[in-house]
KOLPA-686744 format. One record per residue (C-alpha): x, y, z; residue number from 1; chain. Coordinates in Angstrom, 1 decimal. Each point is the difference from the previous one (the first is absolute). Example, Ala and Ser with C-alpha at 12.3 -4.5 7.8 and 13.67 -1.06 7.14 Angstrom:
REM residues 2
{bake {12.3,-4.5,7.8},1,'A'}
{bake {1.4,3.4,-0.7},2,'A'}
//
This chain:
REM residues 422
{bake {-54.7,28.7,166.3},1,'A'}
{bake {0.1,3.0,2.4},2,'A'}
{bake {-3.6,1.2,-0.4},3,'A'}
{bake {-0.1,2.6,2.5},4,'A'}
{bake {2.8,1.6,-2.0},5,'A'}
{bake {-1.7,0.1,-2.9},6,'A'}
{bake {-2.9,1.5,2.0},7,'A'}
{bake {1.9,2.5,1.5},8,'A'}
{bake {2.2,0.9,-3.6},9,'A'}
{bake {-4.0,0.8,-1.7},10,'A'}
{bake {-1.0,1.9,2.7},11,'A'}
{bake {3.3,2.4,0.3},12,'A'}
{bake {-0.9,0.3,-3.9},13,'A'}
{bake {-3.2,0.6,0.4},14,'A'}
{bake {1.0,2.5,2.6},15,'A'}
{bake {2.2,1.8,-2.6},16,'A'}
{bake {-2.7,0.0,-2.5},17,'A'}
{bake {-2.3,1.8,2.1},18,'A'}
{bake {3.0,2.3,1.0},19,'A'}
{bake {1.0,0.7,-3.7},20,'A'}
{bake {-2.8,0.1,-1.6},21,'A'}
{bake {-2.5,0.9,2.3},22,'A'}
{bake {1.3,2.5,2.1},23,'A'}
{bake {2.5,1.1,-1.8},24,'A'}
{bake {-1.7,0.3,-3.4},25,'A'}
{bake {2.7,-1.7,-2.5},26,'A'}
{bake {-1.7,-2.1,-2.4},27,'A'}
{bake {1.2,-3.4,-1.2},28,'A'}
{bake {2.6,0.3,-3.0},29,'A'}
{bake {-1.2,0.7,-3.1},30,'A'}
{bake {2.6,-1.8,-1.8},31,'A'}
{bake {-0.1,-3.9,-0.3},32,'A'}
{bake {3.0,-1.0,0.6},33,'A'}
{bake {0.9,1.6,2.7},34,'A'}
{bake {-3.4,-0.9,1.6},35,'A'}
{bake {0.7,-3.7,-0.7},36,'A'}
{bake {3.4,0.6,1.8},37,'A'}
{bake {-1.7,1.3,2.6},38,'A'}
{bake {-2.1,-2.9,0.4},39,'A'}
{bake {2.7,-2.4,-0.4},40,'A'}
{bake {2.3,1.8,2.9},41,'A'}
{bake {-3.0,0.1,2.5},42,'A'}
{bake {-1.3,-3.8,-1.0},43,'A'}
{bake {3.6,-1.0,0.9},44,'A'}
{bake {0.8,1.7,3.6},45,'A'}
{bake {-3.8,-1.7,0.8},46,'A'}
{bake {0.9,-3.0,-0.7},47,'A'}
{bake {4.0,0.3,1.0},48,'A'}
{bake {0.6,-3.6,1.8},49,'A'}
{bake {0.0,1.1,4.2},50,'A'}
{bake {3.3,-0.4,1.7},51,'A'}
{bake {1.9,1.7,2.7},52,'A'}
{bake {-1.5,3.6,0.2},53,'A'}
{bake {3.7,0.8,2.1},54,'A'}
{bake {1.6,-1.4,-3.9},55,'A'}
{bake {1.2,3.1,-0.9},56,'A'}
{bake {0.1,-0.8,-3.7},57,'A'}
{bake {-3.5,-1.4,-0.4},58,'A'}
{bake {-1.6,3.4,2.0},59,'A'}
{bake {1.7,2.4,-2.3},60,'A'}
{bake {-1.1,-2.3,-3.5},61,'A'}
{bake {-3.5,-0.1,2.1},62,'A'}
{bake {0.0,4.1,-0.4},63,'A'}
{bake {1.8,0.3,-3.1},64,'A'}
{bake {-2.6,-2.1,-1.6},65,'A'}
{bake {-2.9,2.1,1.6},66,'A'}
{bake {1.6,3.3,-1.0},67,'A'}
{bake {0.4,-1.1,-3.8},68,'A'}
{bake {-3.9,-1.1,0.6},69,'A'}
{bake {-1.2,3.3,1.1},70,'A'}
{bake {2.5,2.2,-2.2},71,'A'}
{bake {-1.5,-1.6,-3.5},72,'A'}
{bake {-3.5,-0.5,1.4},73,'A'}
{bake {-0.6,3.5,0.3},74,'A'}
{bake {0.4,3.0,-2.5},75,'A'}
{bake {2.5,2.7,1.3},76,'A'}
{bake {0.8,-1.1,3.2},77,'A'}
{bake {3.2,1.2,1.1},78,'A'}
{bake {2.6,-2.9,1.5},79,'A'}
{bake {0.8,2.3,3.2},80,'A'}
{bake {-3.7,-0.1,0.3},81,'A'}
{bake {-0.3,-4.0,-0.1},82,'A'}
{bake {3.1,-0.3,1.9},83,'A'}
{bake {-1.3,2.5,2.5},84,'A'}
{bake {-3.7,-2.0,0.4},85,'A'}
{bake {1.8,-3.5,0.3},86,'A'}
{bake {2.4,2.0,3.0},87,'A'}
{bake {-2.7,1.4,1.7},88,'A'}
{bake {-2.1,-2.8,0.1},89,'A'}
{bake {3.2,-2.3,1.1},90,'A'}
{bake {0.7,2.7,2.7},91,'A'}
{bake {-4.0,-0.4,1.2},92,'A'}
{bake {0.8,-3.6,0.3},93,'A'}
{bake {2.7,-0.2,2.1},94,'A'}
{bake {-2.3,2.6,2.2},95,'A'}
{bake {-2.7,-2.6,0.4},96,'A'}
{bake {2.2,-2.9,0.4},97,'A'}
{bake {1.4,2.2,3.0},98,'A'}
{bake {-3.7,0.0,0.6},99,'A'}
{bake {-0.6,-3.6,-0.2},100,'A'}
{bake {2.5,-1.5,1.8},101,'A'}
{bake {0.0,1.7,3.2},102,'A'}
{bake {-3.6,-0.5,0.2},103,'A'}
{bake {0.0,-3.9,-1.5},104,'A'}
{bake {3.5,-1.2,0.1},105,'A'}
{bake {0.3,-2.0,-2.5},106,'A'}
{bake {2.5,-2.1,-1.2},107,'A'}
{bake {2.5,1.3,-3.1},108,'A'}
{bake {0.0,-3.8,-1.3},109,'A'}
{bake {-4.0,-0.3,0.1},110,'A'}
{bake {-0.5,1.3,-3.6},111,'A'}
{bake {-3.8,-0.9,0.1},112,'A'}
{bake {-0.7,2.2,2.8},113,'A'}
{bake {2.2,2.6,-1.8},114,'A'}
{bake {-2.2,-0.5,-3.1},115,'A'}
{bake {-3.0,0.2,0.9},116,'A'}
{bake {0.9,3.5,2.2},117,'A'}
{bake {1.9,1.1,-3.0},118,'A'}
{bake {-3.7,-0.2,-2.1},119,'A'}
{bake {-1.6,1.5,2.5},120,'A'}
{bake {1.8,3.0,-0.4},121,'A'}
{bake {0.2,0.4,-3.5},122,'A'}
{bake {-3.7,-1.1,-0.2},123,'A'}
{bake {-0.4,3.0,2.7},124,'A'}
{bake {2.3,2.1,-2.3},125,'A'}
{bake {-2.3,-0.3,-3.0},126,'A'}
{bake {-3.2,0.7,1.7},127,'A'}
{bake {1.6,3.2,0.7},128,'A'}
{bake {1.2,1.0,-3.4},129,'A'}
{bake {-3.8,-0.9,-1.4},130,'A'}
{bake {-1.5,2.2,3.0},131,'A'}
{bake {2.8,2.8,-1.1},132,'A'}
{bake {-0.8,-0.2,-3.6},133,'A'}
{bake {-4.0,-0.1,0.2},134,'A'}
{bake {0.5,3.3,2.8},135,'A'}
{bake {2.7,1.5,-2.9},136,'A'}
{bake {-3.2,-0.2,-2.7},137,'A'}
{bake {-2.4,0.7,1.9},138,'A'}
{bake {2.2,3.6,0.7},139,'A'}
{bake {1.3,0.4,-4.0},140,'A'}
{bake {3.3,0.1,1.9},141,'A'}
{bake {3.2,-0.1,-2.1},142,'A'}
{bake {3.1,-2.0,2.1},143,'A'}
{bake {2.6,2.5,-1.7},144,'A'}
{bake {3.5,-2.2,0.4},145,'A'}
{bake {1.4,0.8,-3.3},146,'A'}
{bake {0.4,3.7,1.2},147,'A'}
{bake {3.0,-1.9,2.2},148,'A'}
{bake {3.2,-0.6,-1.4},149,'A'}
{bake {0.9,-4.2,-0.6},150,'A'}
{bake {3.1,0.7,1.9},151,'A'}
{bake {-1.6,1.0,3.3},152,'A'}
{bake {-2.2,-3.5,-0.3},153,'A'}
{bake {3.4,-1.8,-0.3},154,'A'}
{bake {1.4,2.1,3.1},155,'A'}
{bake {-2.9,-1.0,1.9},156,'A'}
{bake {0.1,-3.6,-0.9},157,'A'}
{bake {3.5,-0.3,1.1},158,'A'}
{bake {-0.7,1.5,3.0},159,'A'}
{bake {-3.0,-2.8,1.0},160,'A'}
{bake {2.2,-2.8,-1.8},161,'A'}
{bake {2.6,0.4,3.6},162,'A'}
{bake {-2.8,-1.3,2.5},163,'A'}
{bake {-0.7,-3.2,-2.9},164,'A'}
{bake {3.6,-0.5,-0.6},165,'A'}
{bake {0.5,-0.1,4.1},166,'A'}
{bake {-2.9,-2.6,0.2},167,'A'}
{bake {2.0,-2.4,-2.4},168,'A'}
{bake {3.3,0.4,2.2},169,'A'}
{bake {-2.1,-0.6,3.1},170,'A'}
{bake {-1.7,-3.2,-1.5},171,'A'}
{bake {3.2,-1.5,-1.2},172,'A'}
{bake {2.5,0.4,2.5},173,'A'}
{bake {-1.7,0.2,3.4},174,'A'}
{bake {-0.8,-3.3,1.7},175,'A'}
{bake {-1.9,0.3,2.6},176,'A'}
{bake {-3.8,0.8,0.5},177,'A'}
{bake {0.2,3.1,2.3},178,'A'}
{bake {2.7,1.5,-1.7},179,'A'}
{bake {-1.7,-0.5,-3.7},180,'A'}
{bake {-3.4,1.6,1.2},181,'A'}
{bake {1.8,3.0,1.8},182,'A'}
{bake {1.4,0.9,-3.4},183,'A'}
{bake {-3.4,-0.8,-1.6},184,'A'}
{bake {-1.9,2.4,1.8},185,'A'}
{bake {3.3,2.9,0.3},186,'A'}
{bake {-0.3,-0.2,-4.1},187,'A'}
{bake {-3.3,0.2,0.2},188,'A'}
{bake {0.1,3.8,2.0},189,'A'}
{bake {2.9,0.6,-2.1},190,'A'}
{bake {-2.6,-0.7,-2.9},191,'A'}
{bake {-2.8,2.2,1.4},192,'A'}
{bake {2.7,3.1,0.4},193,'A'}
{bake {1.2,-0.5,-3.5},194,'A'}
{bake {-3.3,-0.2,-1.5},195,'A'}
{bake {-1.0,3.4,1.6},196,'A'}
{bake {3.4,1.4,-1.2},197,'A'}
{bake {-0.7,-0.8,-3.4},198,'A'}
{bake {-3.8,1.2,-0.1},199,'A'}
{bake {1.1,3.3,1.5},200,'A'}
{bake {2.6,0.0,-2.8},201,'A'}
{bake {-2.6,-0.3,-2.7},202,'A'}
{bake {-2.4,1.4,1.3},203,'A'}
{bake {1.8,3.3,0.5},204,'A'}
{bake {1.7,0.0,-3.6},205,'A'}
{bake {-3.1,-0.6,-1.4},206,'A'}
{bake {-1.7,3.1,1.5},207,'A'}
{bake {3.2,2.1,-0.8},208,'A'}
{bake {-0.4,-1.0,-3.9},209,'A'}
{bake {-3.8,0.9,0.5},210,'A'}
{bake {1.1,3.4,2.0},211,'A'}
{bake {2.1,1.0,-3.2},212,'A'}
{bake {-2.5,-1.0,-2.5},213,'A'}
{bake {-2.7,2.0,2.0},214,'A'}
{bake {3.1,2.9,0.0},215,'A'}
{bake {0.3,-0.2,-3.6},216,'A'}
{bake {-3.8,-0.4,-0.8},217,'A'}
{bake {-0.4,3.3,1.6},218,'A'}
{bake {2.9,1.9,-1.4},219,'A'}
{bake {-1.9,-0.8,-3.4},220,'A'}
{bake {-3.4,1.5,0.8},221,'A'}
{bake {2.1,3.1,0.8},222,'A'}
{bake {1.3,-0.4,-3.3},223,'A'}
{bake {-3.3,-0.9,-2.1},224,'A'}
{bake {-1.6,2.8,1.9},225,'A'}
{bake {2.5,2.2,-1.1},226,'A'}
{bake {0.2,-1.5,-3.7},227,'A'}
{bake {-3.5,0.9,0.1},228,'A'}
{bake {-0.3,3.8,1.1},229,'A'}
{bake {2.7,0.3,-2.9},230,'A'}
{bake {-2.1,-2.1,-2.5},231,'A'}
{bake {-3.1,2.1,0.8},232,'A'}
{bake {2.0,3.5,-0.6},233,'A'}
{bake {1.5,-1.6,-2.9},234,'A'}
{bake {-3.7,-0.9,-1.2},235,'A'}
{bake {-1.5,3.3,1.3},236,'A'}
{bake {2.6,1.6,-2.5},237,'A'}
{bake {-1.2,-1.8,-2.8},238,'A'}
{bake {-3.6,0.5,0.5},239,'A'}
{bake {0.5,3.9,0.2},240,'A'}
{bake {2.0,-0.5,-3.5},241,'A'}
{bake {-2.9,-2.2,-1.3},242,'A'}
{bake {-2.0,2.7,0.8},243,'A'}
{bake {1.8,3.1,-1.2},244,'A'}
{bake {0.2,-1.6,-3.6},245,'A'}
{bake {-3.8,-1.2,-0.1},246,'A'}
{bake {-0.6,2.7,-2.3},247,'A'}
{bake {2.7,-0.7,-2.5},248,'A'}
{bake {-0.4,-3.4,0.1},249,'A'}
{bake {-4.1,1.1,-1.0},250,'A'}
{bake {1.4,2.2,-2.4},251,'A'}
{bake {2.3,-2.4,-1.6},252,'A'}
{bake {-2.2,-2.9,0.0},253,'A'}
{bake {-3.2,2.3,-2.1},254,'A'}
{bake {2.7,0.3,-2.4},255,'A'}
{bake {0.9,-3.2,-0.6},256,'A'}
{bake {-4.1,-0.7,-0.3},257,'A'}
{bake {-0.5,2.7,-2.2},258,'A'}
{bake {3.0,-1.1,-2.6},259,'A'}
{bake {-1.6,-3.7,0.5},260,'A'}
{bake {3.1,-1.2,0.9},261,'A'}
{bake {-1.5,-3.0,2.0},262,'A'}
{bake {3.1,-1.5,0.7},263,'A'}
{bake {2.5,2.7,1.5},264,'A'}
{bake {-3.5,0.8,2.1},265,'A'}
{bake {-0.3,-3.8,1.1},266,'A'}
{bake {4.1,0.1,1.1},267,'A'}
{bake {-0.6,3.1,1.6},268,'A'}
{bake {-2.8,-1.1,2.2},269,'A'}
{bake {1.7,-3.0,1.1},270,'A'}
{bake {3.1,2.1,1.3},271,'A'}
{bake {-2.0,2.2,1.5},272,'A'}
{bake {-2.4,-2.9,2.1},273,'A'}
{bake {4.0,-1.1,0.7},274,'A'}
{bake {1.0,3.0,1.7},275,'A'}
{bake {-3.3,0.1,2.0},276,'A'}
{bake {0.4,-3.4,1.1},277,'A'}
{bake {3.3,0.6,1.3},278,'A'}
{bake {-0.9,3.2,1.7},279,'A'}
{bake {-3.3,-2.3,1.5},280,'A'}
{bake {1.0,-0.7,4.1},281,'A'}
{bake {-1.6,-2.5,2.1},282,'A'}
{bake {-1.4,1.0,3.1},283,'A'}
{bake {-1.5,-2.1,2.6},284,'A'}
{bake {-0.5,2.0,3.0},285,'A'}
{bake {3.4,-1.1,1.5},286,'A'}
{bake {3.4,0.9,-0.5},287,'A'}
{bake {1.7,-3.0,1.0},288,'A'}
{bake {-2.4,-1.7,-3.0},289,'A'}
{bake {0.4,2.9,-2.4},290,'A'}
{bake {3.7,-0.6,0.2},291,'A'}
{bake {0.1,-3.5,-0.8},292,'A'}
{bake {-2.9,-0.2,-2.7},293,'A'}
{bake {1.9,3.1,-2.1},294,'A'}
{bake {3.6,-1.8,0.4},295,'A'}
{bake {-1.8,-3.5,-1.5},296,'A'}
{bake {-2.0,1.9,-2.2},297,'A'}
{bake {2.9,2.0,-1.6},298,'A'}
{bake {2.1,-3.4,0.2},299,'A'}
{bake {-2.9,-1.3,-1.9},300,'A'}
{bake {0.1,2.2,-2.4},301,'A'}
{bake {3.1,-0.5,-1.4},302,'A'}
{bake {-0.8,-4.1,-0.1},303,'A'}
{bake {-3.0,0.4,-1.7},304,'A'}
{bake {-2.0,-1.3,3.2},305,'A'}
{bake {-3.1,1.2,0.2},306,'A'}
{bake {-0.4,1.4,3.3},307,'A'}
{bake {-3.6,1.1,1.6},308,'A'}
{bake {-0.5,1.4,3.5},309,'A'}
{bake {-4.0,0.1,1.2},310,'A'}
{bake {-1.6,1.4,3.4},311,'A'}
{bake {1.8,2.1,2.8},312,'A'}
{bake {1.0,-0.6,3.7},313,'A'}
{bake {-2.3,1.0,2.7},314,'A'}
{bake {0.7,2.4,2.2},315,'A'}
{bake {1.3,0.1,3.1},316,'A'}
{bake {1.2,-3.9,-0.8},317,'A'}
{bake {1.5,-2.0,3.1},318,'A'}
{bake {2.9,-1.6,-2.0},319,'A'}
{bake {3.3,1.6,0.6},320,'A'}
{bake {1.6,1.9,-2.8},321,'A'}
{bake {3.2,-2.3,0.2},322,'A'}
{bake {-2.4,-3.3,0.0},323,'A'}
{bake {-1.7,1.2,-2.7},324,'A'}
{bake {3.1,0.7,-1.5},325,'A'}
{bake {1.3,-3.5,0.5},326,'A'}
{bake {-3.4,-1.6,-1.2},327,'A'}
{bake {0.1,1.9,-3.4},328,'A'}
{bake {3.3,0.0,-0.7},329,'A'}
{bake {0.6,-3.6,-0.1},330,'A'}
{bake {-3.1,-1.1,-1.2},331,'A'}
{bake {-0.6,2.0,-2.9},332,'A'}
{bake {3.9,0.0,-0.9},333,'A'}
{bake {-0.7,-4.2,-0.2},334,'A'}
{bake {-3.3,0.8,-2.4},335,'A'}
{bake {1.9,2.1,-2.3},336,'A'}
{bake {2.8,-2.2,-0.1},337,'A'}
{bake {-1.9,-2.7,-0.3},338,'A'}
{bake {-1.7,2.0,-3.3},339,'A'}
{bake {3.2,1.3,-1.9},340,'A'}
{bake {1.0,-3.7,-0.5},341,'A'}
{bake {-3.1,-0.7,-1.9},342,'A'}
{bake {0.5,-0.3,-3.7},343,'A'}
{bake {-4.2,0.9,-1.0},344,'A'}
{bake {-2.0,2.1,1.7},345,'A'}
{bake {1.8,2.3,3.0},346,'A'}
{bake {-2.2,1.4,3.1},347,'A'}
{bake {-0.2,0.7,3.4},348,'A'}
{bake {-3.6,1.6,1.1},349,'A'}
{bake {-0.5,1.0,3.2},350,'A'}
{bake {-3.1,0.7,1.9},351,'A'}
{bake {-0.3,1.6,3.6},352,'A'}
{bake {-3.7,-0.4,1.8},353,'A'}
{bake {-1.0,0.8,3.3},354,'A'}
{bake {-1.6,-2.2,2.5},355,'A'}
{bake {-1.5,1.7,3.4},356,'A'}
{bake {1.5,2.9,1.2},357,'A'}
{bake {3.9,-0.8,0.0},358,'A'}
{bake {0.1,-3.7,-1.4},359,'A'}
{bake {1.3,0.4,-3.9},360,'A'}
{bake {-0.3,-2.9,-3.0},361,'A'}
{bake {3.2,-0.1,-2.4},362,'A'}
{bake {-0.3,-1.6,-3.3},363,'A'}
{bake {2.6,-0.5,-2.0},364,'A'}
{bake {0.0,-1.6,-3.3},365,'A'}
{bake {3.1,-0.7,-2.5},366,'A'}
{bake {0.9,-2.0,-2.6},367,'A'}
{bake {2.2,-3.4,0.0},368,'A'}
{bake {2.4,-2.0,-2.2},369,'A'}
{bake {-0.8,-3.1,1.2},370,'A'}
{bake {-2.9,-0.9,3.0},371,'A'}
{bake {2.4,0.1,3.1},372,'A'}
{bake {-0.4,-2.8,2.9},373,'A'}
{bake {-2.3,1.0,3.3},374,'A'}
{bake {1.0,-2.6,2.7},375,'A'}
{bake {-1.6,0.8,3.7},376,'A'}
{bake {-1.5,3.4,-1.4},377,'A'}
{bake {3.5,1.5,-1.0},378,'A'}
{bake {1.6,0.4,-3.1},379,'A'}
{bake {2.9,-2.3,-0.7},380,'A'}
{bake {3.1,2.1,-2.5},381,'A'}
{bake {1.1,-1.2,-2.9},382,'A'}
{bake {3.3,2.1,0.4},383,'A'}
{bake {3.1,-1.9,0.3},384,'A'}
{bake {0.7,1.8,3.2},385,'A'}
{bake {-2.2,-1.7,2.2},386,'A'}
{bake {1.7,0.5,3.2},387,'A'}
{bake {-0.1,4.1,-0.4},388,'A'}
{bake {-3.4,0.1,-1.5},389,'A'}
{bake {-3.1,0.1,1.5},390,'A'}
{bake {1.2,2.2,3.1},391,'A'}
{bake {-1.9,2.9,-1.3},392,'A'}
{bake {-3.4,-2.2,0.2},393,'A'}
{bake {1.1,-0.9,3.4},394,'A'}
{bake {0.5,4.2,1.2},395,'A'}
{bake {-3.1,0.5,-1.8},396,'A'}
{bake {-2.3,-2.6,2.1},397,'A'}
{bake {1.8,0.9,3.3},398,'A'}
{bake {-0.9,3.7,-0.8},399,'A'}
{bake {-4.0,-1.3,-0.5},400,'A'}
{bake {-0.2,-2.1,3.0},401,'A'}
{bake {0.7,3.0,2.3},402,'A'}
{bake {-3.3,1.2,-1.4},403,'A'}
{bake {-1.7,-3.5,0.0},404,'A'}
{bake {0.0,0.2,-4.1},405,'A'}
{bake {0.4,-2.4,-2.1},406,'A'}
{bake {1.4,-0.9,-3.4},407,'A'}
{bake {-1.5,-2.4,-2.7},408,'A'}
{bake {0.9,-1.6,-2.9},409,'A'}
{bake {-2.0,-0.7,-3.1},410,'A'}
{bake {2.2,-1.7,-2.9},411,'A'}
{bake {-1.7,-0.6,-3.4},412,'A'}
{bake {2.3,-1.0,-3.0},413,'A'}
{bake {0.9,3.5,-1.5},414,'A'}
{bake {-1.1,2.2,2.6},415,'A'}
{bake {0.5,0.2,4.0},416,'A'}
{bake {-2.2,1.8,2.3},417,'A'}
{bake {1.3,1.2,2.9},418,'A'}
{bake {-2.4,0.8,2.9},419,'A'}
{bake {0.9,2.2,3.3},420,'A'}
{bake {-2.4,0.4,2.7},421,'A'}
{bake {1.7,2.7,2.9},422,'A'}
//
């Protein structure tokens, strides 16, 4: 039995795993059966009899079992994705064995030595992703990948599949030594320019989706801010109303006590506590704020959500308007969402506190259906959109690390407490 093989199959899984789930942040599948087919898909390329890497048939049932392994083992991976990691780390292959045989030489044939270099690697490769991951948690940073579309990963992959595909041609048809290891080490800087290619790639549509969002984001604070100058005129109006008819309403209401008519009085009261509550207006020091809590709190209203805003904003605050825009928006949108699904009791209660001079403490408070899952201190969606969700928690931690803040979860079974330190 081809020991090594196996030894060097667990490791590239193990290497995945730390990938996937650790730096990446996808947990393992929820759902059984696909888990178990998950298992069964990865058990089987680890324990694949060895043969001829330069079979072509064997190396491309190798990968197709790994890529069903990792597609089932993890929830909401994309295929591009998995196609794109197994690529990339085939492409960083053939750059060390470029590596490796100019400065050992070996042998094609001598699949020991081959072995136990291949392990080395992939042993080297999952150091890596543990030191990435533990630095990743250690910064509450968020890898954002879903923001990319799953056809660019697929471009991409195709792209690093030439220099692996080239390997396979060299390795079958060339004969001799010098020639093989020339091609070796050309696929190997044909690997190296490739990989680079397809970072840049990513890397630069990624920041464009996060240039739009951050466009958009900022076109709605000039909206909410706007919302709310005509919210507070609108509200402004109806106070000076309330006002002018205090007397009647005075008038009306000793008349109603002085027939005894307890129960037109009692109706009348309660519409007129309505009308003030509705002419009510938060105000917390900031307009950004004031414009965000009166949307949710007028949303609320007509939900049924009870909605309570405590505490103000110091002044001057170093935050940026848009940041705290970003922060707020996303945040307390998710805790009021979060409460209109509940089918009992429906709050959000929100509570701002200052700490030092500029530092502020953000409570918020709302209601849930059902107690939600926390894995690695963020909140895992139970939306069936999983790919698209969750992008607003990412904007709203990258806007909080500029300041060195931080955001904290607390989960309890009907209620979740969200904590932001900024």
């Amino acid at each position: 039995m081809d020991y090594l093989g196996i030894v060097l199959r667990l490791f590239y899984i193990a290497g995945d795993i730390a990938l996937f789930h650790g730096l990446l942040g996808y947990r393992f599948q929820g759902k059984k059966g696909l888990m178990a087919i998950g298992v069964v898909c990865g058990a089987i390329y680890v324990v694949l009899p060895a043969t001829n890497i330069f079979f072509m048939w064997i190396f491309w049932l190798y990968y197709l079992f790994l890529f069903l392994g990792d597609k089932f083992l993890f929830e909401g991976v994309a295929g591009g994705l998995v196609v794109f990691v197994i690529a990339a780390r085939n492409a960083l292959g053939n750059l060390m064995d470029g590596i490796f045989v100019v400065f050992l030489l070996y042998k094609r044939d001598d699949i020991t030595t081959w072995n136990v270099y291949a392990i080395g690697l992939n042993v080297f490769f999952l150091i890596c992703m543990l030191l990435l991951t533990w630095w990743r948690r250690r910064r509450g940073l968020e890898i954002g990948l879903n923001q990319i579309k799953p056809v660019y990963f697929w471009i991409c992959s195709f792209m690093l599949l030439v220099p692996t595909i080239s390997s396979l041609i060299w390795g079958g048809l060339i004969n001799e030594e010098q020639i093989y290891v020339r091609g070796v080490v050309e696929d190997g800087l044909l690997s190296l320019a490739i990989i680079g290619l397809a970072i840049a790639f990513l890397c630069l549509n990624l920041r464009g989706k996060q240039l739009k969002r951050e466009q958009i984001l900022n076109l709605q604070c000039i909206k909410e801010q706007t919302e709310q100058y005509k919210a507070l005129h609108e509200k402004q109006q109806a106070l000076r109303t309330f006002r002018h008819d205090l007397n009647g309403h005075i008038i009306a209401m000793r008349k109603l006590a002085d027939e005894g008519n307890l129960t037109e009085l009692r109706s009348y009261l309660e519409d007129w506590v309505t009308l003030k509550e509705e002419s009510a207006y938060i105000s917390t020091n900031h307009v950004i704020g004031d414009a965000i809590f009166n949307h949710y709190d007028s949303e609320s209203r007509k939900n049924q959500i009870n909605f309570q805003v405590k505490g103000g904003f110091p002044e001057p605050m170093k935050i940026s308007e848009t940041d705290l825009c970003i922060i707020l928006t996303n945040l307390v949108g998710n805790a009021y969402e979060a409460a209109a699904l509940c089918d009992k009791e429906r709050y959000v209660r929100i509570e701002i506190a200052q700490l030092g001079e500029e530092s502020i403490h953000i409570t918020i408070v709302n209601s849930v259906k059902e107690k939600p899952v926390l894995l690695e201190g963020r909140m895992e969606t139970t939306k069936e959109d999983r790919d698209s969700h969750g992008l607003g928690i990412v904007s709203a931690k990258k806007a909080l690390g500029k300041y060195g803040g931080e955001l904290i979860y607390e989960v309890e079974e009907e209620r979740v407490v969200t904590n932001i330190l900024v």
